[in-house]
Every structure is written in structure tokens, then in C-alpha cells.
C-alpha positions in Angstrom: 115.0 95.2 98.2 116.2 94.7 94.6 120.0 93.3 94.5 120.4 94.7 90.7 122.6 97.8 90.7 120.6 101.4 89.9 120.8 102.4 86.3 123.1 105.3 86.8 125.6 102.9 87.9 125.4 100.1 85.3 125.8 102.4 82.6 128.7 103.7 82.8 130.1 100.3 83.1 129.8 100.8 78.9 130.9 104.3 78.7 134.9 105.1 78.3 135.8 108.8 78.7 134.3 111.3 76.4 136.6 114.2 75.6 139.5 112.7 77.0 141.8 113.4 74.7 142.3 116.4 72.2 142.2 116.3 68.0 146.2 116.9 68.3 146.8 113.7 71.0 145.2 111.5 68.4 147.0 112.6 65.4 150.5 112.2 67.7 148.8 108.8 68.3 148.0 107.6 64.9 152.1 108.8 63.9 153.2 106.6 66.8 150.8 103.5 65.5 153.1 103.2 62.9 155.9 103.4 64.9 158.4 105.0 62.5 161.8 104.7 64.0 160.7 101.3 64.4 159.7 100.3 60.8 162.7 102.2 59.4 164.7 100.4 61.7 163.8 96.6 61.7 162.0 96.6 57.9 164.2 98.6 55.7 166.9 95.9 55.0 163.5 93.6 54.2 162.2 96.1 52.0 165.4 96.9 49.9 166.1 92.8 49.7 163.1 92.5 48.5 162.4 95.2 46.0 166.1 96.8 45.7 166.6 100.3 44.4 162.6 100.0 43.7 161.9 100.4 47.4 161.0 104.3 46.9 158.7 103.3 44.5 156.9 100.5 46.8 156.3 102.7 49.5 154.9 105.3 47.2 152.4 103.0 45.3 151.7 101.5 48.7 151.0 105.2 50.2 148.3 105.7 47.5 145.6 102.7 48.5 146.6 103.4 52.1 145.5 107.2 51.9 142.1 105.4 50.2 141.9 103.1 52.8 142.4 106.1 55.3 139.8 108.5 53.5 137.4 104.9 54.5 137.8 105.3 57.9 137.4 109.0 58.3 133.8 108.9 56.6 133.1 105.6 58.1 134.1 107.6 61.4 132.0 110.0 60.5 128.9 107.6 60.0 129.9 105.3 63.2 131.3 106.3 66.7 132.6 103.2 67.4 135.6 102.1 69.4 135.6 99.3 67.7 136.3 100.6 64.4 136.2 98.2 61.9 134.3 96.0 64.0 131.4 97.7 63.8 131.3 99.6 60.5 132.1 96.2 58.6 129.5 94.5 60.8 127.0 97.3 59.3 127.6 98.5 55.8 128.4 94.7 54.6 127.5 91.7 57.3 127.7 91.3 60.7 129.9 88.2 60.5 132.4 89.8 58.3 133.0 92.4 60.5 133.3 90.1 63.8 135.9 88.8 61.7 137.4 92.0 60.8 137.9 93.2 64.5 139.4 89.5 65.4 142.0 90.3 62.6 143.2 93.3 64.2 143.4 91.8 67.6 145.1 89.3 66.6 147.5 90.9 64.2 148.0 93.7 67.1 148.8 90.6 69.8 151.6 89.3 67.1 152.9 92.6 66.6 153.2 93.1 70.4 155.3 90.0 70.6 157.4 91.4 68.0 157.6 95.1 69.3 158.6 94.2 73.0 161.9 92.0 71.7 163.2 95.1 70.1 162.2 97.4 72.8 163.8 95.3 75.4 167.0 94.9 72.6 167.3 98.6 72.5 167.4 98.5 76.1 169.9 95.8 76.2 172.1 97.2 73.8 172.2 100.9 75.4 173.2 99.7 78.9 174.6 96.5 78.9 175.5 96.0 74.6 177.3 92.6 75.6 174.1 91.0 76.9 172.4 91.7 73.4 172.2 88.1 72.3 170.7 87.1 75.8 167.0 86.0 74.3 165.8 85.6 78.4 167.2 88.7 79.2 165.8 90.6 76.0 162.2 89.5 76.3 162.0 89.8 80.2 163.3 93.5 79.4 160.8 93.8 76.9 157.9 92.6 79.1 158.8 95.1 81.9 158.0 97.8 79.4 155.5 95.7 78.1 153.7 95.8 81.4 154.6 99.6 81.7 152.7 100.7 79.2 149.8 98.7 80.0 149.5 100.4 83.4 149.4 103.8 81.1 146.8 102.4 79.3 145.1 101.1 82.6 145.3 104.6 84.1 143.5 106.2 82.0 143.9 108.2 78.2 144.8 111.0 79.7 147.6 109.7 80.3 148.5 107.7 77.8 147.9 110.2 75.5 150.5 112.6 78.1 153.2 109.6 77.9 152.9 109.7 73.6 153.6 113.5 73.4 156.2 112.5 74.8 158.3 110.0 73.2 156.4 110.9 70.1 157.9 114.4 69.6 161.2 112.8 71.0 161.3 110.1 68.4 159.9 112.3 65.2 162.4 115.2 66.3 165.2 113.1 66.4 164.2 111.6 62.7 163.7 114.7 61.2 166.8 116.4 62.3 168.9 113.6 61.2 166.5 112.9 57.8 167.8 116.6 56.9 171.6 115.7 57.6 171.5 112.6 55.5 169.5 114.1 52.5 172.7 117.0 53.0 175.6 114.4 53.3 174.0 112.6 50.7 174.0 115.6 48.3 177.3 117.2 49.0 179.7 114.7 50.6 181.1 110.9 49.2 179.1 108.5 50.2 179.5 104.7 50.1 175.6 103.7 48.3 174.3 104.6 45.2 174.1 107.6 43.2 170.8 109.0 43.8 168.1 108.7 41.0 164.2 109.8 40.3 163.7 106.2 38.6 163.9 105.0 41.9 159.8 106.1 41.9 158.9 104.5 38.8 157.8 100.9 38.7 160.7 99.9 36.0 162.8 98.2 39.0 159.6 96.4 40.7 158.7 94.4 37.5 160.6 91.2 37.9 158.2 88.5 39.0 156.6 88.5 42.3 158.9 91.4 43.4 155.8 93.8 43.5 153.5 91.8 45.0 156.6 90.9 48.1 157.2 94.4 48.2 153.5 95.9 48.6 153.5 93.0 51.4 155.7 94.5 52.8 155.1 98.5 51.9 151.9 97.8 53.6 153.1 96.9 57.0 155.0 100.4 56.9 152.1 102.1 56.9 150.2 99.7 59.5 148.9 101.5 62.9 148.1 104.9 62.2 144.2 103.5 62.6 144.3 103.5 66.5 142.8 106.8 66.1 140.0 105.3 64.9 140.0 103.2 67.9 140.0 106.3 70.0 136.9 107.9 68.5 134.6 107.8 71.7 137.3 109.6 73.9 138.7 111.6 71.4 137.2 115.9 71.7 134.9 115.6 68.2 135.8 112.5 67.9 133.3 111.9 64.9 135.5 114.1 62.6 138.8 114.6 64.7 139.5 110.6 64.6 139.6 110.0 61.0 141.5 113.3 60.2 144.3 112.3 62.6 144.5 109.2 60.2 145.3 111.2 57.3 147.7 113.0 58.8 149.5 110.1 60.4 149.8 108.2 56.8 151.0 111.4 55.3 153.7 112.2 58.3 155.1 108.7 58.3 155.2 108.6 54.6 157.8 111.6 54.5 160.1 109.7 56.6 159.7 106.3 55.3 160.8 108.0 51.6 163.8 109.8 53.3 165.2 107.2 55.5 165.1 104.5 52.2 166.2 107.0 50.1 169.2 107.8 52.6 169.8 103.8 53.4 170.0 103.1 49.5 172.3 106.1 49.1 174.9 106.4 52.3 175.2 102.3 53.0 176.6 99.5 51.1 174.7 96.5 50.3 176.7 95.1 52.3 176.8 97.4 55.3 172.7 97.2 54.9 172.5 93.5 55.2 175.1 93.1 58.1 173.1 95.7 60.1 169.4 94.2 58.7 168.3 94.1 62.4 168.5 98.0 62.6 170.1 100.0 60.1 168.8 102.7 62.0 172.0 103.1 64.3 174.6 102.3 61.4 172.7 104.8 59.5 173.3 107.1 62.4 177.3 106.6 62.9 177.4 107.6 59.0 175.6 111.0 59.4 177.1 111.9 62.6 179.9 110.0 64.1 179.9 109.3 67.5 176.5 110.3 68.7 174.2 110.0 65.4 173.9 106.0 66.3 172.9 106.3 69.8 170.7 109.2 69.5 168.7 107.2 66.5 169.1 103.7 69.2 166.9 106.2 71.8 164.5 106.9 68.3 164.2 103.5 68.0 163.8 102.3 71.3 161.0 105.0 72.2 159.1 104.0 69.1 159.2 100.6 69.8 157.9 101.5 73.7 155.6 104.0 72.4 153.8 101.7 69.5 153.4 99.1 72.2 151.2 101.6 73.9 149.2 102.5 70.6 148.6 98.2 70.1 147.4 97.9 73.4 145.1 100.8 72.8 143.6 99.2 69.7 143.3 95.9 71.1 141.4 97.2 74.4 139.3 99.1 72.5 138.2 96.4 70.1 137.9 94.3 73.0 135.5 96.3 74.8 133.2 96.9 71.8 133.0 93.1 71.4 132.2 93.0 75.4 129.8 95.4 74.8 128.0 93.9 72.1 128.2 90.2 73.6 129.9 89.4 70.9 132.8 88.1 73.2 132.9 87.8 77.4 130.6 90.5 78.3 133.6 91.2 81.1 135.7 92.8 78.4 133.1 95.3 77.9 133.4 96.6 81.6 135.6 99.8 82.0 136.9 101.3 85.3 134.7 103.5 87.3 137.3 106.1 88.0 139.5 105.5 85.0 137.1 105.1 82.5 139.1 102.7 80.7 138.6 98.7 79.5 140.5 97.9 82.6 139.4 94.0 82.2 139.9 93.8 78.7 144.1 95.3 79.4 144.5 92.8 82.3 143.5 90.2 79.7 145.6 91.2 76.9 148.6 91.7 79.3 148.4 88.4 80.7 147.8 86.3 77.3 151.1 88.9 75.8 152.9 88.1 78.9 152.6 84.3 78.6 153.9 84.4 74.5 156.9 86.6 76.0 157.7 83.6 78.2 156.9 81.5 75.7 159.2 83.1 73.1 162.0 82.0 75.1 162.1 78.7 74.0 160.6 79.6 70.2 164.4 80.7 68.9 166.1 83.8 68.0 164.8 87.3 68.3 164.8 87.7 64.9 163.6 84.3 64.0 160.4 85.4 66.2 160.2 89.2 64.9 160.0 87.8 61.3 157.5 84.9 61.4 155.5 87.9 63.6 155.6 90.0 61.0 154.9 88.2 58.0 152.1 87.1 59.6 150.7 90.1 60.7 150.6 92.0 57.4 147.6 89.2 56.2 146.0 90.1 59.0 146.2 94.0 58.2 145.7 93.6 54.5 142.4 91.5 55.2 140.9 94.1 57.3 141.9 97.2 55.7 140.4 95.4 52.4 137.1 95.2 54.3 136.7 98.9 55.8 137.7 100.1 52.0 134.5 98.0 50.5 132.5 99.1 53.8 132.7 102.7 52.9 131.4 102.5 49.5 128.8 100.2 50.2 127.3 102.7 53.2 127.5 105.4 50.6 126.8 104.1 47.5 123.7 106.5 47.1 125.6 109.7 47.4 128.4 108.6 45.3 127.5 110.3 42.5 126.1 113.4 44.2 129.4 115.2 44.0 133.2 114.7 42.5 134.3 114.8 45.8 132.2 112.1 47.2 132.9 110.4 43.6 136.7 110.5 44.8 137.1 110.4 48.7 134.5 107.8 49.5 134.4 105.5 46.5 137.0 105.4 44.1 139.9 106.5 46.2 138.9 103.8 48.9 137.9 101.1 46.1 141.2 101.3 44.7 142.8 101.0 48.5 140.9 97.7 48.8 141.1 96.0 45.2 144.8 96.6 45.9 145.4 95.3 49.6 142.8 92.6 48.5 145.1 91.7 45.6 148.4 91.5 47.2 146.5 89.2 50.3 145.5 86.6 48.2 148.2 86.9 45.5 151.0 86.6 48.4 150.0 83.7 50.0 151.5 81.1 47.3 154.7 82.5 47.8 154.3 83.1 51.5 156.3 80.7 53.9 153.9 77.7 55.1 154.1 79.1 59.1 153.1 82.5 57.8 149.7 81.4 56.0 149.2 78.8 59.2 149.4 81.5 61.3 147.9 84.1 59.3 144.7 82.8 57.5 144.7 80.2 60.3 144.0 82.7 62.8 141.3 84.5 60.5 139.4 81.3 60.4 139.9 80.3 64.5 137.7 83.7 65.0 134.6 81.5 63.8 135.3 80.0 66.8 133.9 82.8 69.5 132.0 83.6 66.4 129.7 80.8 67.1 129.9 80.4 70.9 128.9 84.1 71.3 126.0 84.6 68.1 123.3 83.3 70.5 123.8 86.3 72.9 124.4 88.9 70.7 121.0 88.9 68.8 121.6 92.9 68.2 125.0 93.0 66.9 124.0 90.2 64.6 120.8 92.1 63.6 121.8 93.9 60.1 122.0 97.8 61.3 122.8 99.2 58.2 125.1 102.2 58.9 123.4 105.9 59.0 125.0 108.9 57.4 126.0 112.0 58.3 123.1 114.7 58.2 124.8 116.6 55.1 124.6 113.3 53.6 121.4 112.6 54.5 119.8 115.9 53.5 121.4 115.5 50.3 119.8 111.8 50.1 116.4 111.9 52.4 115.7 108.3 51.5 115.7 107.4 55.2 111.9 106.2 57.2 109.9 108.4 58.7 109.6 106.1 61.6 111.8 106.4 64.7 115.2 104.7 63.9 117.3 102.6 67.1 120.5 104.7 68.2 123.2 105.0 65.8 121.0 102.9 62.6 118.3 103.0 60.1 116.8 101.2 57.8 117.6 99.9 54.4 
């Protein structure tokens, strides 16, 4: 008798679960991926450092290319259900390699962030029960990797659940923002207030033209904006995935752009310079005693903490998913492509990432401050995120090129808009790194080029993903463009 497992059980050893979770649960995902109580939090002080009274404007000229690099991944979506994203569509419209590449950079650039998102979760913590403890790094990070490991078992369990757990803090934490966004645009109009006099040359690019101040500022614009992709992640389990995914993108950009503008416009206008650099680690809370004394900081503190907790879900989801498309493929351990049989979810691939996350917690003990570790993290990370955004933008227009010019809207949503999205995030990678800190380009470019590492071990075993499978397009695509074979094309390609 044959010891090999039937076929209807090895199967679904590569299948996560279809349908299991709605168009609505992934837009509430892709707002949390960016995590804005978070970023408003910990990178406003950066930002208006940085690019001063210009900050408006950075996030603005930032939110344009994004929303091209977001169009990207909807019709890349569209042409590719693909949990790994990126991962695969780079691999197809452009080179197999560069798209290996492209999902190492967001597994690695979602790892750092993780390190820096549990500090500030287990902070938040901290600081709402026991504030004097605060400065306690061992105390901080193990509070931070019990909620670390929380939301892993979420993720473990199954979408359903995770996706239950975001609706959650999500509409908790964007609630929360909104109401008090509303107070401080009102205080800000009718009441005295100890910041600047509000002004529309705030958008303009006048105060971003001294020199590398737009460059340091669209560095840092861009990691705003970073994380509302784990939609795209999501596209296999998501109901209509194939349109549903890249649409909750859009949306996610477009919601967290509203409240980055009002938060930086509020910061700029209700603080002093001085009150924003004393409370650089989260203006958030001081921003919140000013609106509404008393309760307006602790009621933002819970905004901040959730997001913090609930973006740590959103990473793991990304980086689980990526994983297991790379398992899949052979491209890494074939283990990470193995998902649960009841949960239907990369259960090796979480166990992984937990453990590696868990060991730089413990690790971080002994690395320095909180913020000494949040910042090289950072810095880091928005390389990482500039290099692979840069890639899906080109990836788009190459898998499309022949339908480019079939309509203004295809002229516009799949290759200018996302061309511009890449030239730009391409731009401010390379222009950054001379005036990058040496430990940010180590850790950053370095880890880009260790991926050529498992890039070589694994190439032998992954003849198919290294096989050029040139991207197929959507029928409406095709029917307007029926330059495709007649023969019989493989599952999900076609020739050239």
C-alpha cells in the first residue's frame, strides 16, 4: 500500500480559505495597515522636524504616487490572485528574480516594523496602568511581546477571526480620531491656540525647497502611507477577491490620508515647537489634553495603543502570506507553504515569524532605548517599502503595455498614474541613501541584497516560479487585445 497521502488531502495543504473574509473586512484591514493613530503618533514630530510647516504639503505630494502605486496593485490584483502580492506579479510582468526580491523586501521591512510596533504597543500599555514603569525597556518589550504573541494566535486561528478582532479596534481607533480631528480643526478655528496661524501655503512646495528637505520628507511621507497593501495579501481569502483586494487599497490610502492632513494640520496649529519636540514620542496624547482636558489624552493613548496592537496583526498577515507563497513555489522551505487543515491558515509560516520576532524582542533589550530602536527600525524600513512599491508600479505597466493606449482610462489608471508612483518612490530610494545614516543603508540595502541568499539556495527547486510566466489579463482586457495563443495556456499564465 502506497504511503503518499491521497490527493484530496495534499491539496489543501496549499489552499488558505476562499471567501473568508468580506470586501468591507479588507478595506478595515488595509486602514489598519497603516496604522494611523500610530503614525500620527510616533512620526509627526519626525515629519514637521524634517519638513516644518511644509509637512501638509509632503504628505500630499506623497499621497499622489502612492494612489499610483495603489491603482498598480488593484489591476495587478486583477491580473494575479496571488497571496503573495508583489512576489508574484514582479516575478511575472518583469523577472522572476526581481520579484523574489520584491517579496523578501516586504518580509523583511514588515519583521523590522514589528519590532518597532510591539515597543509602542507594550509603551502604551505601560503608560496606561503603571505610567512610572514607562522607561522600563525589559518591561516595555516583554509587554509588547505578550501582545505580540496575541495577535499571532488571531492570525493562527484563522481570518475569520482576525478579520472579527480588526473591526474591532479599527472602528475603535478611527472613531476616536475622527471625533477628536473635528474638535481640533473647531478649537483650532475659534479658540487661542498656542501654534501657528493656519495657512493654505502650507500645501504648496514653497517651504519644502531647501536642500534635501523634500527628498527627507517624501522618505518619510512615504512610510505614512505604508501598509494599506495587506489587502493585497489577503486576495485568495478575501469574497471577490480579484477586484475586492485592490479596491480596499484605494480606499485605505484615501481614509488615512484625511487624517494624516488633519492631525498635521492640528499639531502645527494647537502645539508649540516646543511642546511638539518634548512630546516627539507621541504627540498624540499632548495633542489630546489640548482639545479636551482631562480625558482627550487618554482616550487618543487607547487610539494609539489599539493601532499599534491592531497593525501588528495586519504585519503578521502580510508576512504569512508572503511566506506561504514562497513555500508554495519552493522558492523558500516548502514548510512555509503548508496551512492548517482546520484553520486554513500558514500556521508554520506564523510559528516561524513569531519565534524569529520573539528572539529580536529579547534581543532589543540589550540594543538601547525604545526610541533609539523605533528609529533605526523605521528608517530602515521605508527603503525597504520604497524599493518594492517602485517595482509593482513598473510591473503594472509592463503587463499592460498593449492596452495602454486603448482607452484614457487605461492611459491614466495603469500607466501614467502608476509610472509616476514609481519614478517617484524610485527617486527618493536612491536619492536618500547619501544622506541616510550609515546603520540605515546597512540594514536597509544590506538586507535587499542578503535575499540573494535563499535566492540561490532555493532556484534549483523552484524550476516553475523561475520559469518567466508572463502575467495574463483580465478578459475585458484580453477581448480588447486578443493577441494571446490559441494553444492551451498553464493556470494563471500565457505566453509572450
Amino acid at each position: 500500500m502506497s504511503t503518499s497521502e491521497p490527493e484530496s488531502l495534499q491539496e489543501p495543504t496549499h489552499q488558505l480559505q476562499a471567501g473568508g473574509i468580506s470586501a468591507a473586512g479588507v478595506a478595515v484591514m488595509a486602514v489598519a495597515g497603516s496604522a494611523p493613530a500610530y503614525t500620527i503618533a510616533a512620526t509627526t514630530a519626525t515629519l514637521i522636524a524634517v519638513a516644518g510647516v511644509g509637512a501638509p504639503a509632503a504628505l500630499l505630494w506623497c499621497a499622489i504616487p502612492m494612489l499610483g502605486i495603489a491603482w498598480a496593485f488593484l489591476y495587478l490584483g486583477r491580473a494575479d490572485v496571488n497571496a503573495g502580492a508583489t512576489y508574484s506579479w514582479v516575478a511575472r510582468a518583469l523577472h522572476p528574480v526581481l520579484g523574489f526580491l520584491s517579496g523578501w523586501a516586504m518580509v523583511i521591512s514588515m519583521i523590522l516594523f514589528m519590532l518597532a510596533a510591539a515597543l509602542p504597543a507594550g509603551s502604551m500599555t505601560v503608560s496606561l496602568f503603571a505610567p512610572d514603569q514607562v522607561d522600563n525597556v525589559a518591561l516595555v518589550t516583554t509587554v509588547g511581546a505578550v501582545w505580540f504573541v496575541v495577535m499571532a494566535c488571531l492570525v493562527y486561528f484563522g481570518v475569520h477571526i482576525t478579520a472579527r478582532a480588526q473591526w474591532i479596534m479599527g472602528i475603535t481607533e478611527v472613531g476616536i480620531l475622527l471625533l477628536f480631528g473635528v474638535l481640533a480643526l473647531v478649537r483650532a478655528a475659534t479658540t487661542a491656540h498656542a501654534g501657528l496661524t493656519f495657512s493654505w501655503s502650507w500645501f504648496g512646495l514653497s517651504h519644502l525647497a531647501g536642500p534635501g528637505v523634500f527628498v527627507a520628507a517624501a522618505l518619510v511621507a512615504a512610510f505614512y502611507f505604508w501598509g494599506w497593501d495587506v489587502s493585497s495579501n489577503l486576495n485568495e481569502e478575501a469574497v471577490d477577491g480579484h477586484k475586492s483586494a485592490g479596491r480596499a487599497g484605494l480606499i485605505g490610502v484615501a481614509i488615512v490620508f484625511v487624517l494624516f492632513e488633519i492631525y498635521t494640520v492640528a499639531v502645527l496649529t494647537l502645539m508649540s515647537t516646543k511642546s511638539i519636540e518634548a512630546n516627539s514620542a507621541n504627540v498624540l496624547s499632548a495633542l489630546g489634553e489640548i482639545i479636551w482636558p482631562g480625558i482627550g489624552g487618554k482616550l487618543l493613548l487607547l487610539a494609539f495603543a489599539l493601532s499599534t496592537i491592531a497593525t501588528l496583526e495586519t504585519a503578521l498577515v502580510q508576512v504569512t502570506r508572503t511566506l506561504f507563497a514562497m513555500g508554495r513555489d519552493n522558492t523558500m522551505p516548502r514548510a512555509l507553504g503548508r496551512v492548517h487543515p482546520r484553520w486554513k491558515t500558514p500556521a508554520f509560516a506564523t510559528v516561524v515569524v513569531a519565534g524569529v520576532s520573539l528572539v529580536l524582542f529579547v534581543g532589543s533589550n540589550f540594543l538601547g532605548s525604545v526610541a533609539d530602536i523605533m528609529t533605526n527600525a523605521i528608517s530602515s524600513t521605508g527603503l525597504l517599502v520604497a524599493f518594492y512599491y517602485t517595482l509593482a508600479g513598473v510591473a503594472v505597466v509592463v503587463a499592460y503595455r498593449r492596452v495602454l493606449t486603448k482607452s484614457l482610462k487605461n492611459f491614466l489608471l495603469i500607466g501614467l498614474w502608476p509610472a509616476l508612483g514609481a519614478v517617484f518612490l524610485g527617486w527618493v530610494f536612491v536619492a536618500s541613501i547619501p544622506n541616510n545614516a550609515p546603520v540605515v543603508n546597512i540594514v536597509g540595502v544590506g538586507l535587499i541584497a542578503l535575499g540573494f541568499i535563499p535566492l540561490a539556495i532555493f532556484s534549483r527547486r523552484a524550476k516553475t516560479y523561475y520559469s518567466r510566466r508572463p502575467l495574463e489579463l483580465p478578459a475585458e482586457f484580453e477581448t480588447a487585445n486578443p493577441s494571446n495563443s490559441a494553444e492551451p495556456a498553464m493556470p494563471g499564465a500565457v505566453s509572450d
